[in-house]
N, C-alpha and C positions, 0 to 999 in steps of 0.2 A: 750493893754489896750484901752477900749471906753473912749474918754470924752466927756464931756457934753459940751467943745469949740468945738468939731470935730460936735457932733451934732448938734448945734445951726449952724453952717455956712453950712452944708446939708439944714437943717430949712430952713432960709432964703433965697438960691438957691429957693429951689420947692415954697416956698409961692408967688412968680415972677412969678412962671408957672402955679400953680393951680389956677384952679377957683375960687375955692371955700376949704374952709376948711373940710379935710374928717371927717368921725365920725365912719366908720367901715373900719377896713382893713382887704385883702383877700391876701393871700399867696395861686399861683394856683401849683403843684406837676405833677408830670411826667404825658405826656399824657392828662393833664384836662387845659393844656393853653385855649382851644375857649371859655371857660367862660368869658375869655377877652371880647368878641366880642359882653358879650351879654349886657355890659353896652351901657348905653342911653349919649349922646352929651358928649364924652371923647376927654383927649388931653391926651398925648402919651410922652413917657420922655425916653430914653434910658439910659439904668444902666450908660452906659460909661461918659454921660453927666451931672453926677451928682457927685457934692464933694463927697467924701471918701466913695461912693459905687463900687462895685468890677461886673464885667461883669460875666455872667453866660455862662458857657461852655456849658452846658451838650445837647443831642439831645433831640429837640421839646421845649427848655426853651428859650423863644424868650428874656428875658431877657430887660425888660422896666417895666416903673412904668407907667399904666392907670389907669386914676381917672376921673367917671362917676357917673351917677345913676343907679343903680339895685335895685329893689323893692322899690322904693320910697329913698333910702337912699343915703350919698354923701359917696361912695369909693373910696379906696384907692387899686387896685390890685397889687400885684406884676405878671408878666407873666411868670412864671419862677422863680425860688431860684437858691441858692447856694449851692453846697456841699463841704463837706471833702474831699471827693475824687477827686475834680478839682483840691484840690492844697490849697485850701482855710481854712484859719484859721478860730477855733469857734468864734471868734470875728468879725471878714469878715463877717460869715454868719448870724449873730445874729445882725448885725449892723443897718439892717433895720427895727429891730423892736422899736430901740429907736429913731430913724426915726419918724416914724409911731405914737409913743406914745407924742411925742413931736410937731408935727400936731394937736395934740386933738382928736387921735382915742382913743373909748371907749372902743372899743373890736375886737381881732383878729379873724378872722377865717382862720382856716391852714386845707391845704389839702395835701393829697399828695397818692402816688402808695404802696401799699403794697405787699408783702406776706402771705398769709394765712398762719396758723400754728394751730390753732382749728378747729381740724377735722369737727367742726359743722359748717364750713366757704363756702363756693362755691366760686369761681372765679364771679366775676363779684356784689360780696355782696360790701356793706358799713359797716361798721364797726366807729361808735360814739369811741373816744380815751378816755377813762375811767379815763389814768394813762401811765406813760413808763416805762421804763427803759432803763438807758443811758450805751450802751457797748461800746460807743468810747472810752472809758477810760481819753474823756476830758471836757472840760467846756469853754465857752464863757467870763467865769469870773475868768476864772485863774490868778493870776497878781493884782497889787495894783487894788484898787477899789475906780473908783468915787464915791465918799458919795453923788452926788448932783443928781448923777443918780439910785441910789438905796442900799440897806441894803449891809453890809459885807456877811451876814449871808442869805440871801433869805430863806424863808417855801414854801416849794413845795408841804403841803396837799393839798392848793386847786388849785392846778396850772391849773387844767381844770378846769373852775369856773362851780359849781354845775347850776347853775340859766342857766348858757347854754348852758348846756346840755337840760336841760328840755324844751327849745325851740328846739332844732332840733329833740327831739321825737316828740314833737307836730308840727313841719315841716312835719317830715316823715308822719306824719300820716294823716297831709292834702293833701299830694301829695300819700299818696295809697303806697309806699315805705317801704317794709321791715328795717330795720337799728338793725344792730348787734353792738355788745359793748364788749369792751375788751382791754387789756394790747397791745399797741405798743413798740417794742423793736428795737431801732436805736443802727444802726451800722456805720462804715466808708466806708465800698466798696473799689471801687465798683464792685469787685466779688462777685456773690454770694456765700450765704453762705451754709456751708458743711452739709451734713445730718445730722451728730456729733454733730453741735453747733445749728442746728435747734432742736435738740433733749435736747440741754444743756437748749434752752432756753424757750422750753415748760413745762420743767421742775422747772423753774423761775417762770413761771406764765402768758406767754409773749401768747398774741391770735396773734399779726402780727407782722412782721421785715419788717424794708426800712431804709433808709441812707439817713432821714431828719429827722427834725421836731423839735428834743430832745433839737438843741441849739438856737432854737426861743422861745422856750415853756421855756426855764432857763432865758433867756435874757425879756421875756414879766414878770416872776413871780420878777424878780430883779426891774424892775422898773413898775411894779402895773397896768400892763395891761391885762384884763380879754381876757379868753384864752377857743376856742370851736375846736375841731381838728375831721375833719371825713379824712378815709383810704379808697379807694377805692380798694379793693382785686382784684388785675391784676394776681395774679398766685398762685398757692399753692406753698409753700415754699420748698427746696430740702429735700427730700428722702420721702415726706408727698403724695407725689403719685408718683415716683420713675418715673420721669420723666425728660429731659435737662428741664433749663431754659435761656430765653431768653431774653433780650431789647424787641426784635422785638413784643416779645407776652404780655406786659406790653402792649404798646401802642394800640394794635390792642383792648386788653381789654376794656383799657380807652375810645379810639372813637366809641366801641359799646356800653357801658353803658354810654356815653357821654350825652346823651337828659335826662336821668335820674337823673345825677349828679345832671348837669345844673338846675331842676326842683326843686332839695332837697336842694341845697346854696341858690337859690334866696329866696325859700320860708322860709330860716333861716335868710335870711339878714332880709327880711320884718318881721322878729318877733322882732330882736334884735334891 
């Protein structure tokens, strides 16, 4: 269970270290950390060094909170998230976003690596998060519930807030940027998953699968923080071109379409 004593003594740790007070926060996803690199006068915080945040495991998640300016705005990055599959509870991983909300950010942006699963998808596309669906079978809010931090009950129609969406088409479109749109369907991992279940869950409705996002996006709609999520399509999904899949070829994906990313966040932060 999150409290709102657990977050307040986070709070006041980083207000000692931050410069300045943020007002957008970025969650960076497999492969898309150098976005870090591209904020202006940052200071640098490691997960480890911060009350009741949990270090990230996983390869290429450098795991620290940087907070600069990108597009004129004061960020908040994370370098790196958390998953289920380290080991780490939905609460662990959702923990930063009442972090975040509790700073005075007004709006998240989430990113992260997917699978294609809509044939109309290519390797290397973006993909705008419409909507998900949660097949870890769990929740960040399982357990009594701070009332001080948000509803028993959360509405998750608008958990990807309509109004930002319509800035990152208008991103996209000032940066010359295709941008596809569709259902993300998170899982736990961190195998991938079988033809079978890529098959079960095309048939759900689901355009991409990865093993994030789902318990940032429940934990931002609980405590009323407006929420924009792009996917970067690192491979098409098992048995969708009947080919192995890899780590190796996520990443490799990410650092070629990496100048592109990079060009489509910034020009979202400066709208937002």
């Amino acid at each position: 269970m999150t409290t709102k004593r657990e977050v307040q003594e986070t709070v006041a740790y980083l207000r000692e270290k931050l410069p300045y007070a943020p007002e957008i926060g970025l969650v960076l996803g497999s492969g898309l950390g150098p976005l870090a690199y591209e904020l202006e006068e940052t200071v640098s915080i490691p997960y480890g060094d911060i009350p009741h945040f949990r270090t990230s495991t996983a390869p290429d998640h450098a795991g620290r909170l940087v907070c600069g300016t990108l597009a004129g705005k004061r960020v908040l990055c994370m370098q790196g998230r958390l998953h289920g599959y380290e080991g780490w509870t939905p609460e662990e991983i959702a923990y930063p976003v009442y972090v975040m909300q509790a700073l005075g950010v007004r709006a998240l942006v989430l990113t992260n690596a997917s699978g294609g699963i809509n044939t109309g998808f290519a390797v290397g596309d973006f993909m705008l998060i419409e909507d998900h669906i949660n097949m870890t079978g769990k929740s960040p809010l399982t357990g009594p519930n701070d009332e001080a931090l948000g509803s028993r009950f959360p509405d998750m129609t608008f958990a990807y807030a309509p109004d930002l969406r319509e800035k990152a088409y208008a991103a996209a479109q000032d940066c010359g940027i295709a941008l596809q749109h569709g259902v993300y369907c998170g899982v736990n991992g961190p195998q991938f998953e079988t033809p079978a279940e890529i098959r079960m869950f095309h048939a759900m409705g689901a355009d991409a699968v990865g093993m994030s996002t789902v318990f940032e996006v429940i934990a931002a709609a609980h405590c009323g923080l407006p929420v924009v999520g792009i996917a970067m399509i690192t491979n098409m999904a098992a048995g969708v071109l009947m080919q192995p899949l890899s780590g190796a070829e996520v990443n490799e994906i990410a650092m070629r379409r990496g100048a592109d990313f990079r060009r489509l966040i910034t020009a979202l932060i400066g709208k937002i």
